[in-house]
RODO-2510 file (C-alpha; in nm, 4 decimals, decimal comma):
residues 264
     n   res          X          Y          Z
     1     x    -1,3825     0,2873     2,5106
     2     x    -1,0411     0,1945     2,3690
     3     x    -0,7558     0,1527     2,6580
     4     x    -0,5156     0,3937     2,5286
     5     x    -0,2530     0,6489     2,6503
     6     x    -0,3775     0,9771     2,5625
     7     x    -0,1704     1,2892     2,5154
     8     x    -0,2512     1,6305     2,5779
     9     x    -0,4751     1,8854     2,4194
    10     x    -0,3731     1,8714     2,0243
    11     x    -0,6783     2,0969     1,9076
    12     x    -0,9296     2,3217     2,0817
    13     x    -1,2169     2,4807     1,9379
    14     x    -1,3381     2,8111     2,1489
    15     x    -1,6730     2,9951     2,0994
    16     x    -1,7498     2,8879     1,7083
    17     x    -2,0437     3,0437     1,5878
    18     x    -2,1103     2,9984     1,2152
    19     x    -2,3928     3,1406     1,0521
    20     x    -2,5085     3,1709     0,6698
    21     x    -2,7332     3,4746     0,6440
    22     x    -2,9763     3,4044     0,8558
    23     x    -2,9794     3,0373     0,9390
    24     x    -2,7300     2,9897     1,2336
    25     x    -2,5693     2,7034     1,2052
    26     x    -2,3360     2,6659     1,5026
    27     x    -2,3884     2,8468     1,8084
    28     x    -2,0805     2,9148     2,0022
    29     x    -1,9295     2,6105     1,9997
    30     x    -1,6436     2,4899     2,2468
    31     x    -1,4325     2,1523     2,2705
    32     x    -1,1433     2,0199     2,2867
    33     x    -0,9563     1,6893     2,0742
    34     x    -0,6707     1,4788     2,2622
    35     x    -0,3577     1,3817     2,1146
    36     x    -0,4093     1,0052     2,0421
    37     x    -0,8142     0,9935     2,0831
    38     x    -1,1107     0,9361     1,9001
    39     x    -1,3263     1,1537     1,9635
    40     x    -1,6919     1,1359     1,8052
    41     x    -1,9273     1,4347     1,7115
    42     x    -2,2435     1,2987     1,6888
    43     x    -2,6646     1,4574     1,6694
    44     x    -2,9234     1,4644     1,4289
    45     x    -2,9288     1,5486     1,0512
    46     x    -2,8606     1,9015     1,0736
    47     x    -2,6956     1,9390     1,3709
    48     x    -2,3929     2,1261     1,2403
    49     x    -2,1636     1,8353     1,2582
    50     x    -2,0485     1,8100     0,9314
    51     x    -2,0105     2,1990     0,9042
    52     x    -1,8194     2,2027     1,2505
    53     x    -1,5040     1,9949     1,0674
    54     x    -1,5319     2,1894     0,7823
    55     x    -1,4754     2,4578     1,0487
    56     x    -1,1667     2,2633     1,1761
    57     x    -0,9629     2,2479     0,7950
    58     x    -1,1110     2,5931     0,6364
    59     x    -1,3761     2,5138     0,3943
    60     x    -1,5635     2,7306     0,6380
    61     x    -1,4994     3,0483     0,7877
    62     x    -1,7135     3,1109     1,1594
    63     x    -1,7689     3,4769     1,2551
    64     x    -1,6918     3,4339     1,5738
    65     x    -1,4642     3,2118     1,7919
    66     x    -1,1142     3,0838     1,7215
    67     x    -0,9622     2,7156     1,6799
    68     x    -0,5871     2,6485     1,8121
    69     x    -0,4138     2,3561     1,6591
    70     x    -0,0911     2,2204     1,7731
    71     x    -0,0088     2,5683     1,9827
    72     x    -0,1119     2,7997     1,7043
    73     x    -0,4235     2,9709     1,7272
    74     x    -0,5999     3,1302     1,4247
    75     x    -0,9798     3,2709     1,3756
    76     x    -0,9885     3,0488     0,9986
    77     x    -0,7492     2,8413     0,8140
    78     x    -0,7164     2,8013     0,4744
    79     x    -0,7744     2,4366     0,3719
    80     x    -0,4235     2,3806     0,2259
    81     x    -0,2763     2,5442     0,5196
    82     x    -0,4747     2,2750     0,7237
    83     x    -0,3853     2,0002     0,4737
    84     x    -0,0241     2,1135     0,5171
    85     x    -0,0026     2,1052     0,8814
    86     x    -0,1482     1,7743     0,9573
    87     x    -0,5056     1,7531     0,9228
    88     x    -0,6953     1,5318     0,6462
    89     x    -1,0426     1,4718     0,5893
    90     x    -1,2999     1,2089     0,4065
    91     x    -1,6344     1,3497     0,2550
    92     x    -2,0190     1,2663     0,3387
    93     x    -2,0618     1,2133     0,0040
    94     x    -1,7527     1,0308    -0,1459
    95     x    -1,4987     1,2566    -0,3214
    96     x    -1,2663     0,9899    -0,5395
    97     x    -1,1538     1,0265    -0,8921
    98     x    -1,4070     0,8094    -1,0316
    99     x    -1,2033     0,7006    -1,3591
   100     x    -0,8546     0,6585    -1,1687
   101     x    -0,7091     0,4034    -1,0288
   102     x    -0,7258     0,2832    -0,6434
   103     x    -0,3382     0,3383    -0,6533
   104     x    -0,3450     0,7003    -0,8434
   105     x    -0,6431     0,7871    -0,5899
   106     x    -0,4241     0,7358    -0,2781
   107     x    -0,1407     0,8523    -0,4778
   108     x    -0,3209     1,2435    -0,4919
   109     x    -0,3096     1,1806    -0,1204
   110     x     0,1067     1,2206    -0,0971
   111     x     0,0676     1,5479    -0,3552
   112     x     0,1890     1,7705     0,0150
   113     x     0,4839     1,5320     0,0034
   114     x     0,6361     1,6122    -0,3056
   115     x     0,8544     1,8661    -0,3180
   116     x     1,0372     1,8964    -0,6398
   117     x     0,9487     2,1395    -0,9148
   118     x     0,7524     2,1075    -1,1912
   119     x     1,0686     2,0922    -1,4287
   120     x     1,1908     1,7961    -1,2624
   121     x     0,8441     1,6197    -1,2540
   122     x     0,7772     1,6792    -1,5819
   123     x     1,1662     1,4967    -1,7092
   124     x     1,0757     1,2829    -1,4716
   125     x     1,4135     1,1891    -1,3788
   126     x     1,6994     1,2910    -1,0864
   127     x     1,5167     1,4028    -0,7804
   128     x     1,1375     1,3306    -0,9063
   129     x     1,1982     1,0033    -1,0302
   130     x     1,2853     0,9267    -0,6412
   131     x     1,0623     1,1087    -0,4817
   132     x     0,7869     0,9390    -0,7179
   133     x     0,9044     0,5954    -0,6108
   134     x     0,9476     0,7262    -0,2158
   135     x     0,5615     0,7998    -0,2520
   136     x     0,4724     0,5241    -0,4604
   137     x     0,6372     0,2594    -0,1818
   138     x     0,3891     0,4630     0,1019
   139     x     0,0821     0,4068    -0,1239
   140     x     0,1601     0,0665    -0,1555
   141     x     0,1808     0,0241     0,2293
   142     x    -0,1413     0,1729     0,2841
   143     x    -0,3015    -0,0657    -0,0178
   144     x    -0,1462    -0,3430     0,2172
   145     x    -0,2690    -0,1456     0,5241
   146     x    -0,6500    -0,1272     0,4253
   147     x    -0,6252    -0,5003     0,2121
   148     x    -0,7101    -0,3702    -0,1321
   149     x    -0,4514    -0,5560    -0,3184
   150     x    -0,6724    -0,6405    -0,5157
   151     x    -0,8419    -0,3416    -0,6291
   152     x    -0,4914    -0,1295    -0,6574
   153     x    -0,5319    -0,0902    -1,0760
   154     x    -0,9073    -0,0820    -1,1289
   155     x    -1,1016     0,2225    -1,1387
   156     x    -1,2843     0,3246    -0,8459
   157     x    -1,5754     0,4073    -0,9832
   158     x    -1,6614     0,1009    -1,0846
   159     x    -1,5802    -0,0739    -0,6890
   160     x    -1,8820    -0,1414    -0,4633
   161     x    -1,9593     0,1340    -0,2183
   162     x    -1,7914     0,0413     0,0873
   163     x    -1,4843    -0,0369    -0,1354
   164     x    -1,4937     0,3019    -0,2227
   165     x    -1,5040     0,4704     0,1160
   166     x    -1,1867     0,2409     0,2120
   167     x    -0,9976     0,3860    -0,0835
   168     x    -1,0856     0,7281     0,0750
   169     x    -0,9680     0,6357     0,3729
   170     x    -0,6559     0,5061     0,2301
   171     x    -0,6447     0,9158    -0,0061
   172     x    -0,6607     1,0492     0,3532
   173     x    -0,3916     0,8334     0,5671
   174     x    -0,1831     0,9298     0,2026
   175     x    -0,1211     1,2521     0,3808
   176     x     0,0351     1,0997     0,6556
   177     x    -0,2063     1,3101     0,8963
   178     x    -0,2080     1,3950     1,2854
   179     x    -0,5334     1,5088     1,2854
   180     x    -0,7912     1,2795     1,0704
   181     x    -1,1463     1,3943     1,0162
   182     x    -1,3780     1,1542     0,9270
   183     x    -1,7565     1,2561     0,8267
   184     x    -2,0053     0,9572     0,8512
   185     x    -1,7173     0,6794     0,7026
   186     x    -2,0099     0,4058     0,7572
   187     x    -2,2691     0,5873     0,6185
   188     x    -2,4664     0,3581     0,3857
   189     x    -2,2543     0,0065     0,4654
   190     x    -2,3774    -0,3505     0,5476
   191     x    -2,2908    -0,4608     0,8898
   192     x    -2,0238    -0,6727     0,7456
   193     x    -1,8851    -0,3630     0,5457
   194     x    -1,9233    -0,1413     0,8952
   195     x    -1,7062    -0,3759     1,1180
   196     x    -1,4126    -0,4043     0,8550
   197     x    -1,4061    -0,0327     0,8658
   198     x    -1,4760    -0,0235     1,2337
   199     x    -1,1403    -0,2794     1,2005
   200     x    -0,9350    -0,0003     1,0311
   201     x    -1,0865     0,2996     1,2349
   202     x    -0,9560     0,1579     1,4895
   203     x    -0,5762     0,0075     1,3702
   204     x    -0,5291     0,3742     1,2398
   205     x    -0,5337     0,4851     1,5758
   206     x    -0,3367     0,2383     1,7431
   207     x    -0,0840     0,1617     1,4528
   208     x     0,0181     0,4731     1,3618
   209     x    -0,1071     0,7035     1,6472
   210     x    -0,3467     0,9190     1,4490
   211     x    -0,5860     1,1212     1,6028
   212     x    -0,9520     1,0759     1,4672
   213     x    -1,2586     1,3345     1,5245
   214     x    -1,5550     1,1243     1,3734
   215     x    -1,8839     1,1877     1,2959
   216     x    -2,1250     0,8693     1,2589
   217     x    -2,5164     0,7677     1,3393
   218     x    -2,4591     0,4217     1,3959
   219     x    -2,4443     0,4582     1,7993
   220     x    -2,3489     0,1380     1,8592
   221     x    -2,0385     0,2177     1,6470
   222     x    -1,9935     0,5824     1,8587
   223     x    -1,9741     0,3864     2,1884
   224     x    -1,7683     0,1018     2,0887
   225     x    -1,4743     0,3257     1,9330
   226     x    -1,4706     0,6110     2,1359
   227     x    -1,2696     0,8103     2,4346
   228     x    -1,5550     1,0780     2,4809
   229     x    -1,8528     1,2305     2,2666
   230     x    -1,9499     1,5633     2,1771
   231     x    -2,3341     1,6266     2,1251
   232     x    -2,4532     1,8987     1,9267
   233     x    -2,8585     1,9756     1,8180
   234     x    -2,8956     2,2206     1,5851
   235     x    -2,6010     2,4218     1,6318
   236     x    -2,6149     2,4139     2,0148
   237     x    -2,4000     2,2039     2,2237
   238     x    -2,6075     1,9866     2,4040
   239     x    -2,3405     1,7419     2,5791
   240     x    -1,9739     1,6411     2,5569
   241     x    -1,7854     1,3319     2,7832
   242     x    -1,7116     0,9875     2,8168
   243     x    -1,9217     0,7804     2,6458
   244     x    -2,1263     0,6041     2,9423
   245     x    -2,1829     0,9879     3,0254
   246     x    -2,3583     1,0895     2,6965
   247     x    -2,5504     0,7893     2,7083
   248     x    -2,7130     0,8060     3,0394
   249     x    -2,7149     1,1931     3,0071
   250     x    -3,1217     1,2375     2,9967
   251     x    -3,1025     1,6101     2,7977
   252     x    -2,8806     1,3462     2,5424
   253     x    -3,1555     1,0856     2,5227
   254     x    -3,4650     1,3022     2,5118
   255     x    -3,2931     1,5025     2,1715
   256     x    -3,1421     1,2246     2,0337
   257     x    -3,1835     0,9162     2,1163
   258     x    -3,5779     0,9182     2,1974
   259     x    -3,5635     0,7489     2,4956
   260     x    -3,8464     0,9109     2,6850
   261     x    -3,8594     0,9290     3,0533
   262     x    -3,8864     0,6826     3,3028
   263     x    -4,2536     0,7513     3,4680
   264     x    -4,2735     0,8109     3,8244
***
C-alpha cells in the first residue's frame, strides 16, 4: 500500500446493474474512487470488470444505477463527454495505430487539447502552428516520462508487446487525465516488462497526482500498488477494502484465490 495523502471522494458508482438481454452482467454495483488513489478492480475472467470501466467513460450504458464524477451525477456518459472531463482509458486488447509513429500515437492523445478550427489547422500557421508545437513539447515529455526515446519515430506495430502497452499508456497520460482507467496494463508481460510498468503505474500517481482505477490478475501486482480493492464475481460484488482486508477476507479466497479452508 503506497503512503500517500488521499483526497476525497472524486467518483462514486451507486447501484450499477448492466445487463445484455439476458446475461446480467453487473448486478447492482456500488463503490467509490479517492482523489489521488489506486484503486484495483480485480475477479475472475468474466467478472464484469472490464465492462464496469466501460461503465465509468460511456461505452456502456447500465439500466439501472447512476455514477457521479467530480460533483456531477449522470445515469450514462457519453465517451467524449468522459474523455473531455478528465477520464482516459487503455484497452484489454491494445488499441494503437499500428502504422504510426510512437510520437503521432501519443500525439492523438492531446486531440481534446486543441482548440483551433479546422481552417487554421489545415494553413497550418497563426494559432495552429502554436498550438501544434504546445502539444508536440507535452508528447515529448511523456516520451521522456515513459523512456521511449528511442522508439519516438518507428511504427508501433512493429515494437515488442510490452513496448506497445507503454506507448498506450503514454496515448492515455496525452490527455492529461484525472481519472485514468487502466484494463489489465500487464496482461501478457515478462516479469521484467511487469515491474517497469509497475515503475510507471506507480510515478503516474505520485508525479503528477493522477488517479488510477486498475484492473490486473497478477495479485502480487494488486497488493503491492494499491490503497484498497474492489472484488467482483460474476457481476456481484463480493468484497471491497484495504488490501490486507481482501486478502484475508475468506468469501475473497474461496472465489478467487482458491485457498480452501483451514480444517478444524
Amino acid at each position: 500500500m503506497n503512503e500517500r495523502a488521499i483526497g476525497a471522494e472524486i467518483l462514486k458508482v451507486e447501484n450499477i446493474s448492466l445487463s445484455f438481454g439476458v446475461m446480467k452482467v453487473l448486478d447492482n454495483i456500488s463503490f467509490d474512487i479517492r482523489q489521488g488513489e489506486i484503486r484495483s478492480i480485480i475477479g475472475p475472467n468474466g467478472a464484469g470488470k472490464s465492462s464496469m470501466l466501460n461503465v465509468i467513460n460511456g461505452f456502456y450504458h447500465p439500466q439501472q444505477g447512476s455514477i457521479t464524477f467530480k460533483g456531477e451525477t449522470r445515469k450514462q456518459m457519453a465517451p467524449h463527454v468522459a474523455a473531455s472531463h478528465g477520464i482516459a482509458r487503455t484497452f484489454q486488447n491494445i488499441a494503437l495505430f499500428k502504422g504510426m509513429s510512437t510520437l503521432d500515437n501519443i500525439m492523438t492523445g492531446r486531440n481534446l487539447k486543441m482548440k483551433t478550427n479546422l481552417f487554421w489547422q489545415a494553413l497550418h500557421i497563426g494559432p495552429a502552428r502554436t498550438e501544434e508545437l504546445e502539444n508536440r513539447e507535452a508528447a515529448e515529455k511523456i516520451i521522456d516520462f515513459l523512456d521511449i526515446q528511442a522508439i519516438r519515430k518507428k511504427p508501433v506495430g512493429k515494437l515488442p508487446y510490452g513496448l506497445q502497452k507503454r506507448v498506450e499508456l503514454g496515448r492515455a497520460l496525452a490527455a492529461e487525465p484525472e481519472l485514468l482507467l487502466l484494463d489489465e496494463p500487464m496482461a501478457g508481460m515478462n516479469s521484467e516488462e511487469k515491474e517497469d510498468m509497475c515503475r510507471f503505474v506507480l510515478d503516474v500517481n505520485s508525479e503528477f497526482g493522477t488517479t488510477i482505477a486498475l484492473i490486473e490478475h497478477d495479485m502480487g501486482v494488486v497488493m503491492d500498488l494499491s490503497d484498497r480493492v474492489l472484488v467482483l464475481d460474476y457481476g456481484k460484488q463480493l468484497a471491497d477494502g484495504e488490501p490486507d482486508e481482501v486478502r484475508n477476507n475468506q468469501t475473497v479466497i474461496d472465489a478467487y484465490l482458491g485457498v480452501p479452508h483451514e480444517q478444524e
